[in-house]
PyMOL commands that place a pseudoatom at each C-alpha (Angstrom):
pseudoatom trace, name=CA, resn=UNK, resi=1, chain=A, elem=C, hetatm=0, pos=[9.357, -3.472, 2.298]
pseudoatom trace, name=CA, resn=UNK, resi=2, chain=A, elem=C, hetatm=0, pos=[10.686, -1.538, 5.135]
pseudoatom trace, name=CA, resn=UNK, resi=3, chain=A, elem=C, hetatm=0, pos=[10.644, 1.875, 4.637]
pseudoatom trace, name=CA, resn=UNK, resi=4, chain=A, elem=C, hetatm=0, pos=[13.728, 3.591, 4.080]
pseudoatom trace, name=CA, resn=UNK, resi=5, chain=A, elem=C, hetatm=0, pos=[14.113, 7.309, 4.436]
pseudoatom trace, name=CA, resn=UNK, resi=6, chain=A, elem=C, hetatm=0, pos=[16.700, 10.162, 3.165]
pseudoatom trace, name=CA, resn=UNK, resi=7, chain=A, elem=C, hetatm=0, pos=[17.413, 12.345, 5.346]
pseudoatom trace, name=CA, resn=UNK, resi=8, chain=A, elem=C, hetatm=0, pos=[17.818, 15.826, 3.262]
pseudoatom trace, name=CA, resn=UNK, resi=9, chain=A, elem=C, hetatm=0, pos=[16.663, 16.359, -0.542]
pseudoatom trace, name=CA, resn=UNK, resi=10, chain=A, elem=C, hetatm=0, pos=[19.145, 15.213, -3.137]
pseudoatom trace, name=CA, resn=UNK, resi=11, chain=A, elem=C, hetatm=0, pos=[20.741, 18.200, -4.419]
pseudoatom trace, name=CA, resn=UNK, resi=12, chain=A, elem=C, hetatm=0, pos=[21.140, 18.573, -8.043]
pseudoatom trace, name=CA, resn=UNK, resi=13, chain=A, elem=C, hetatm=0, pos=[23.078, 19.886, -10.120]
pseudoatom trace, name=CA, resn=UNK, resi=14, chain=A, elem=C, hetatm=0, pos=[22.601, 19.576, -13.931]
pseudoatom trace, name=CA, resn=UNK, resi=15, chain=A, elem=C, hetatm=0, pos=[25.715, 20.370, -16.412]
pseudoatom trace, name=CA, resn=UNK, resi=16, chain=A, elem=C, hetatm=0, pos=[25.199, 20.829, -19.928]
pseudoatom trace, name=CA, resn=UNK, resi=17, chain=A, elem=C, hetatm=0, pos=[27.909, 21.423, -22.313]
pseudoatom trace, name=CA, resn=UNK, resi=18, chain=A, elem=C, hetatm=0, pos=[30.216, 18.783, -21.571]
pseudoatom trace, name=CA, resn=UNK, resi=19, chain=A, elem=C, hetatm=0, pos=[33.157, 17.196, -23.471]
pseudoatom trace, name=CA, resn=UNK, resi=20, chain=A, elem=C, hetatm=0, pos=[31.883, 14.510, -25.719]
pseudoatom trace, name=CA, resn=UNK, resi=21, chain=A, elem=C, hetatm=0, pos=[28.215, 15.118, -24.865]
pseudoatom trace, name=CA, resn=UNK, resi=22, chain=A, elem=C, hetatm=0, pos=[25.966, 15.245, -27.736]
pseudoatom trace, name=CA, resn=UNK, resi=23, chain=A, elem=C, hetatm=0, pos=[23.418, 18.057, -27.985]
pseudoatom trace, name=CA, resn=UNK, resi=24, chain=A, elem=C, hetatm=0, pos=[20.326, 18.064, -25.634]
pseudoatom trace, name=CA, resn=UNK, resi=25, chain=A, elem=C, hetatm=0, pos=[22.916, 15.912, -23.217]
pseudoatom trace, name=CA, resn=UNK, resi=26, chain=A, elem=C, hetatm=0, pos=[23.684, 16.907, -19.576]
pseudoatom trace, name=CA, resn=UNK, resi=27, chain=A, elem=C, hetatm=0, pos=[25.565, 15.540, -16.641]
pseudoatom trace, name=CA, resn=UNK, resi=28, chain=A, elem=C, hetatm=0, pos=[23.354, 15.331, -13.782]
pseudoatom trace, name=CA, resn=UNK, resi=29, chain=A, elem=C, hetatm=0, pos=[25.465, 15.449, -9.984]
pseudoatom trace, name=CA, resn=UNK, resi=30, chain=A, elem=C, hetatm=0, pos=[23.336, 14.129, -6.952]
pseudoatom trace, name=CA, resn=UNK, resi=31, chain=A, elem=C, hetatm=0, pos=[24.356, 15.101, -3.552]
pseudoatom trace, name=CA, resn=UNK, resi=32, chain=A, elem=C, hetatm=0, pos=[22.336, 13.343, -0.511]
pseudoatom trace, name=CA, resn=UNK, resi=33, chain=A, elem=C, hetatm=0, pos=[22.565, 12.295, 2.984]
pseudoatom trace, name=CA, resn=UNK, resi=34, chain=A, elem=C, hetatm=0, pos=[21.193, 9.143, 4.800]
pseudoatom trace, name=CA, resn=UNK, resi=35, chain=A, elem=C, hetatm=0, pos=[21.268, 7.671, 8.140]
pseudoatom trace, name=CA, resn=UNK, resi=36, chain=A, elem=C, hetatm=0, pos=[22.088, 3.916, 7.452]
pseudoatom trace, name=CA, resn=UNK, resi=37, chain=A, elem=C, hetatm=0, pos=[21.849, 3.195, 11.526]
pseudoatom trace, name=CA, resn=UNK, resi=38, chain=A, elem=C, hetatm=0, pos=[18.855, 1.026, 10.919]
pseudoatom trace, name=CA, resn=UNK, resi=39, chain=A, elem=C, hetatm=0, pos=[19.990, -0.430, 7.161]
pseudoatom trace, name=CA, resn=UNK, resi=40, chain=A, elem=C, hetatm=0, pos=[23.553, -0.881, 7.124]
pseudoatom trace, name=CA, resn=UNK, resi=41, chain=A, elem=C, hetatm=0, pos=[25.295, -0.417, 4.111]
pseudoatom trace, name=CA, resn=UNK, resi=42, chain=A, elem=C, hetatm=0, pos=[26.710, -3.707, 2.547]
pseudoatom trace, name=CA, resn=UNK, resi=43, chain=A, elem=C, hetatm=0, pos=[30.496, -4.497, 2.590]
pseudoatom trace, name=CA, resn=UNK, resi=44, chain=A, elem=C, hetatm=0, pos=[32.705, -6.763, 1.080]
pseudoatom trace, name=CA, resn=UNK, resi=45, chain=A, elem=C, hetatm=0, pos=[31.997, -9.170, 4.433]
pseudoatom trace, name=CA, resn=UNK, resi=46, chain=A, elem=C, hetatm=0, pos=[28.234, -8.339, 4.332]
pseudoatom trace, name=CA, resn=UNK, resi=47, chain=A, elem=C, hetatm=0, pos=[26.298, -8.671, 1.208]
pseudoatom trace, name=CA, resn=UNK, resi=48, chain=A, elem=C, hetatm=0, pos=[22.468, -9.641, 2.260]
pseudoatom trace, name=CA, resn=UNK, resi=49, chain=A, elem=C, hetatm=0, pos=[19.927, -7.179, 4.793]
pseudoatom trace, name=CA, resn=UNK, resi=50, chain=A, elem=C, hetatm=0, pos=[22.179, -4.391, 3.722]
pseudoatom trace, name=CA, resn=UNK, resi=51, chain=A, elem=C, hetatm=0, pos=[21.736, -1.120, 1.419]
pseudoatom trace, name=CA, resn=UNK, resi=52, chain=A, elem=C, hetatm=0, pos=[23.651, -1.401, -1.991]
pseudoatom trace, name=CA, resn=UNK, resi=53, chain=A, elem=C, hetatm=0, pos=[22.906, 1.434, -3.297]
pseudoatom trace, name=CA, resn=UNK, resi=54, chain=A, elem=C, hetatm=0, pos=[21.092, 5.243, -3.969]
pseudoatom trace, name=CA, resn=UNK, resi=55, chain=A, elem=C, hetatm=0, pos=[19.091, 5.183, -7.709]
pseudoatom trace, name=CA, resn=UNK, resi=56, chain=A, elem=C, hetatm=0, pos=[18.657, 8.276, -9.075]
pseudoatom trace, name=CA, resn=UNK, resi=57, chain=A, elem=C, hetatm=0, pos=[15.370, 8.980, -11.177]
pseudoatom trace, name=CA, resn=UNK, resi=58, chain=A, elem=C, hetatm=0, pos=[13.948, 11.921, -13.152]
pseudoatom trace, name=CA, resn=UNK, resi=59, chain=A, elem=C, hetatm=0, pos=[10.222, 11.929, -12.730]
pseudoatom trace, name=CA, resn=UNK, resi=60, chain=A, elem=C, hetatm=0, pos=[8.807, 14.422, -15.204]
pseudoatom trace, name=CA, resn=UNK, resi=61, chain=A, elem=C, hetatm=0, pos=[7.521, 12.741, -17.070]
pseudoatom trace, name=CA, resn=UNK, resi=62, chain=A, elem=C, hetatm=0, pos=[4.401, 9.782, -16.609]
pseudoatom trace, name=CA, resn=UNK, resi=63, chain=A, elem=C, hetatm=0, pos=[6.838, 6.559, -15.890]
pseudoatom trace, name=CA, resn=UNK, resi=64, chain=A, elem=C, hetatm=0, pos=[10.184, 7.479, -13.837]
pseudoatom trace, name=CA, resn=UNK, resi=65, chain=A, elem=C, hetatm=0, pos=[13.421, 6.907, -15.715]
pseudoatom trace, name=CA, resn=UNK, resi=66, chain=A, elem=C, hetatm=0, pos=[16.594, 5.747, -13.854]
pseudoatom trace, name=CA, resn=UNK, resi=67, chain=A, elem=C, hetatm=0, pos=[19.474, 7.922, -14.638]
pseudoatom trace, name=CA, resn=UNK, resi=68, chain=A, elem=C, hetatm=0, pos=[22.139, 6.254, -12.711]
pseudoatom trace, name=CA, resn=UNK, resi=69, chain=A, elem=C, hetatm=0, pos=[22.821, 4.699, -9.535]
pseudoatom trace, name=CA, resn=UNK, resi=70, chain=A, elem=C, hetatm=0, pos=[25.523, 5.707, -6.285]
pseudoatom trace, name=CA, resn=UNK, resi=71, chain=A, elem=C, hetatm=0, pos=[27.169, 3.200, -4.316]
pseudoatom trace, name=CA, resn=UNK, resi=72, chain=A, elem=C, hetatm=0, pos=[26.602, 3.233, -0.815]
pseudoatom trace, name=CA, resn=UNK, resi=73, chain=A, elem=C, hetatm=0, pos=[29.519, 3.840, 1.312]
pseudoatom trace, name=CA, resn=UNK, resi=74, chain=A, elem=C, hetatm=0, pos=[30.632, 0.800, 1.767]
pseudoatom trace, name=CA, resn=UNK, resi=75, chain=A, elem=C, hetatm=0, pos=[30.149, -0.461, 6.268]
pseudoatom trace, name=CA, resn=UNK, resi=76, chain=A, elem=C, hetatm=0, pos=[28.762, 2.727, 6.607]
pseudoatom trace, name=CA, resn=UNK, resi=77, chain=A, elem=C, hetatm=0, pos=[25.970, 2.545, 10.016]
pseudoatom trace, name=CA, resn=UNK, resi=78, chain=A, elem=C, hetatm=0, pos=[25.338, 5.857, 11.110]
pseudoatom trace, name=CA, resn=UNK, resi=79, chain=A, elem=C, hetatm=0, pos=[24.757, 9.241, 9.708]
pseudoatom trace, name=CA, resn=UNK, resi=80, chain=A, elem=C, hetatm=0, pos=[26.288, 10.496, 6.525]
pseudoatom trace, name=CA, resn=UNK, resi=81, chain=A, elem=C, hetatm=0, pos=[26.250, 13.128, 5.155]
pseudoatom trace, name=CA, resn=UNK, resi=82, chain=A, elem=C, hetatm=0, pos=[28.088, 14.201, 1.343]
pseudoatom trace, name=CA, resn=UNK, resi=83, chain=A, elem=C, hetatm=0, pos=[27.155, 11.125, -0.458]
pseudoatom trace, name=CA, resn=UNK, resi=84, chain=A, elem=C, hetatm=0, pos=[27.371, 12.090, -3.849]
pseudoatom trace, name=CA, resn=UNK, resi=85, chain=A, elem=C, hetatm=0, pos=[27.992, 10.739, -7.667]
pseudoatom trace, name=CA, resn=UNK, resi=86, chain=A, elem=C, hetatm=0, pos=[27.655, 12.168, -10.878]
pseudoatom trace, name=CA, resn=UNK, resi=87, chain=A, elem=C, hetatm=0, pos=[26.221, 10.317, -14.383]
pseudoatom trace, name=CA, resn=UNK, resi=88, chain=A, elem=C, hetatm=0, pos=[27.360, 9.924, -17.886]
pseudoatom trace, name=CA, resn=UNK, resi=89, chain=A, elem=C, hetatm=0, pos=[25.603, 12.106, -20.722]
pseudoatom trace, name=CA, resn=UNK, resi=90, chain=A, elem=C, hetatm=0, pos=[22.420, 11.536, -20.058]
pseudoatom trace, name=CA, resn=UNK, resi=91, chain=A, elem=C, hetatm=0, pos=[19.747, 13.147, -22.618]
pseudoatom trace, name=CA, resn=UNK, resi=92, chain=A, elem=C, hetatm=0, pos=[17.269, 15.581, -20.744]
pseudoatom trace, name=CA, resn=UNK, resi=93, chain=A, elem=C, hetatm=0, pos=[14.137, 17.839, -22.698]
pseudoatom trace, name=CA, resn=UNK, resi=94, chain=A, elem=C, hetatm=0, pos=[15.220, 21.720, -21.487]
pseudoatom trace, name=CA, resn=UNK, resi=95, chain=A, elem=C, hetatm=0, pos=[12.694, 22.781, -18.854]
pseudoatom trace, name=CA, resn=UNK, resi=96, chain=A, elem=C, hetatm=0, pos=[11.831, 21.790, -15.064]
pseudoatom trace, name=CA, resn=UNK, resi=97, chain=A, elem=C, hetatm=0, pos=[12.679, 18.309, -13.979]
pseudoatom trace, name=CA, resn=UNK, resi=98, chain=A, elem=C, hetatm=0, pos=[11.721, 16.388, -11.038]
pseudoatom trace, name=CA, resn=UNK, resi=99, chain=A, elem=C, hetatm=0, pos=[14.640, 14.270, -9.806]
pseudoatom trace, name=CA, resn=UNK, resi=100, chain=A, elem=C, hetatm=0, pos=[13.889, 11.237, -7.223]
pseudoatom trace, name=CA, resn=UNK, resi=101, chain=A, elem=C, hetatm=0, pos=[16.267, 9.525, -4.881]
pseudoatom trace, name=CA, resn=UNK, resi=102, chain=A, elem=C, hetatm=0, pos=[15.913, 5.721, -3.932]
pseudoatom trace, name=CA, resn=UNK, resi=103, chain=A, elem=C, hetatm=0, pos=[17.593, 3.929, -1.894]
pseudoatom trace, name=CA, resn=UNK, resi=104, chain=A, elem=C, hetatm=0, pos=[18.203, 0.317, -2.785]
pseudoatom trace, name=CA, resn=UNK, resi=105, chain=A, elem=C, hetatm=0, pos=[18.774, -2.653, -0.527]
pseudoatom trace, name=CA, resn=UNK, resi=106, chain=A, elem=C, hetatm=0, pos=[21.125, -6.027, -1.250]
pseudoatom trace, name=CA, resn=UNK, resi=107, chain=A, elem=C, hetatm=0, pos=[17.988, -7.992, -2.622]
pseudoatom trace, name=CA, resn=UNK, resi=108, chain=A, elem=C, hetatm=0, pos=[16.900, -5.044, -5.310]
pseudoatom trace, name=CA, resn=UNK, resi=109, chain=A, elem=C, hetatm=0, pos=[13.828, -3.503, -2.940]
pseudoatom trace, name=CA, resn=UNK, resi=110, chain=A, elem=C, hetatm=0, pos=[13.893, 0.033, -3.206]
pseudoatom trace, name=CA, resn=UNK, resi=111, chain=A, elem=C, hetatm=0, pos=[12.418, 3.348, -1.753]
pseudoatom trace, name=CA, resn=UNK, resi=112, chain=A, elem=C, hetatm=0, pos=[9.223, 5.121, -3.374]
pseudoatom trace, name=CA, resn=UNK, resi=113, chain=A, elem=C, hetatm=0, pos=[11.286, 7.467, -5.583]
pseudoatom trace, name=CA, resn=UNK, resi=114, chain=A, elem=C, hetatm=0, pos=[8.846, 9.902, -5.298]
pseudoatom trace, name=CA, resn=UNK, resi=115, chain=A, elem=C, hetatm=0, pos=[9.927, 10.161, -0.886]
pseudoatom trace, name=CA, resn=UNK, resi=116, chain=A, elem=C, hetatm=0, pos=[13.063, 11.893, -1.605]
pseudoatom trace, name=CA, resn=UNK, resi=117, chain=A, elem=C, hetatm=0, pos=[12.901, 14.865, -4.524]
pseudoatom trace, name=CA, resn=UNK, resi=118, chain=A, elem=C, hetatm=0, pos=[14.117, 17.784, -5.780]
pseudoatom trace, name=CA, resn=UNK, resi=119, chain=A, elem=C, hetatm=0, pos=[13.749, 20.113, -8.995]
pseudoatom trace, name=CA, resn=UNK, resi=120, chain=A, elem=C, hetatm=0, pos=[16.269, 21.618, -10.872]
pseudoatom trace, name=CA, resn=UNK, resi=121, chain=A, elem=C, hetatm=0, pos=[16.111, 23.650, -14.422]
pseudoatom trace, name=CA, resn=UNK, resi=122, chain=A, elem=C, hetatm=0, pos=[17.366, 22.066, -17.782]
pseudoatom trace, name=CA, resn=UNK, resi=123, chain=A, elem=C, hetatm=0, pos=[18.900, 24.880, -19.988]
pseudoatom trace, name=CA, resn=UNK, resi=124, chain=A, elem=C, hetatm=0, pos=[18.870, 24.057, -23.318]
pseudoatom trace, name=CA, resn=UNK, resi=125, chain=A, elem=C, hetatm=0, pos=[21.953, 23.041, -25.587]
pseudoatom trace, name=CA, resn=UNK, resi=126, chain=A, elem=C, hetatm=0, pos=[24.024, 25.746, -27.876]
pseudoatom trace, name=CA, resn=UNK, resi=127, chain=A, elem=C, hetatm=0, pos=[23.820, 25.371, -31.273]
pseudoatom trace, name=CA, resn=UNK, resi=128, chain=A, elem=C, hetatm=0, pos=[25.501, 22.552, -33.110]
pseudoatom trace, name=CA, resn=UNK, resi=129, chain=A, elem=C, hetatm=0, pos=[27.122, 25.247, -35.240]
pseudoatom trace, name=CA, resn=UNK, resi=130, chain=A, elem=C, hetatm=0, pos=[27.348, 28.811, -35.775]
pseudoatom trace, name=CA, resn=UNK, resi=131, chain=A, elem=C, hetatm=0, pos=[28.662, 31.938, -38.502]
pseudoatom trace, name=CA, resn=UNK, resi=132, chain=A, elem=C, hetatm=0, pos=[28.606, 35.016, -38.863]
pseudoatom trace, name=CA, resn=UNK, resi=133, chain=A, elem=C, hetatm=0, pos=[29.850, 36.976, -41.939]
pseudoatom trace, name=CA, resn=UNK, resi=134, chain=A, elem=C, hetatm=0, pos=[30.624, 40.791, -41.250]
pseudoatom trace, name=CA, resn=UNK, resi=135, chain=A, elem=C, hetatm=0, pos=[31.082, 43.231, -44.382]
for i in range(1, 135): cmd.bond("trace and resi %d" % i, "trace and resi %d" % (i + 1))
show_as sticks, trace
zoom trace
């Protein structure tokens, strides 16, 4: 497999707290940039030898676990820079995580994710519920 390179760590960004996400459940935003000069990105007119798409992975733990993928831009072949996308609830321990970036070619090769990383803090979840009684 040919290697394929990000350019700049994926930034993360991990929000907790969201509408209609159960407890212990964050949205995790990646943010990277890649030079597709070498591996176009695929297009409705080109759909083999191209890259598909970015896989995002959390790697604290012993086996990586895809979160979610981002599309490439679709006929991009140069530099770009902003590429980002966001996941659904995803369920996340509170404590330091290791993301990983991929990227992912037309015939489902991908980077090591491990080549592309960056760390972010989980905070843990409020309570489910809370009172207070004052006398």
């Amino acid at each position: 497999m040919r290697q394929l390179l990000i350019l700049l760590t994926a930034g993360l960004i991990l929000l907790g707290g969201q509408a209609g996400a159960a407890p212990g459940q964050h949205m995790v935003t990646a943010t990277l940039n890649y030079d597709f000069t070498v591996d176009n990105a695929c297009s409705s007119t080109v759909t083999t030898n191209c890259l598909k798409q970015f896989n995002i992975y959390d790697l604290t733990g012993t086996v990586p676990v895809k979160l979610f993928s981002i599309a490439a831009p679709p006929g991009a072949n140069g530099p770009v820079t902003g590429i980002t996308g966001t996941s659904g609830p995803v369920t996340l321990r509170s404590g330091m995580h290791t993301f990983g970036a991929t990227a992912q070619l037309a015939d489902g090769t991908e980077s090591d994710p491990n080549t592309s990383t960056a760390t972010a803090t989980v905070k843990s979840a409020a309570p489910v519920s809370f009172t207070v009684a004052v006398q």
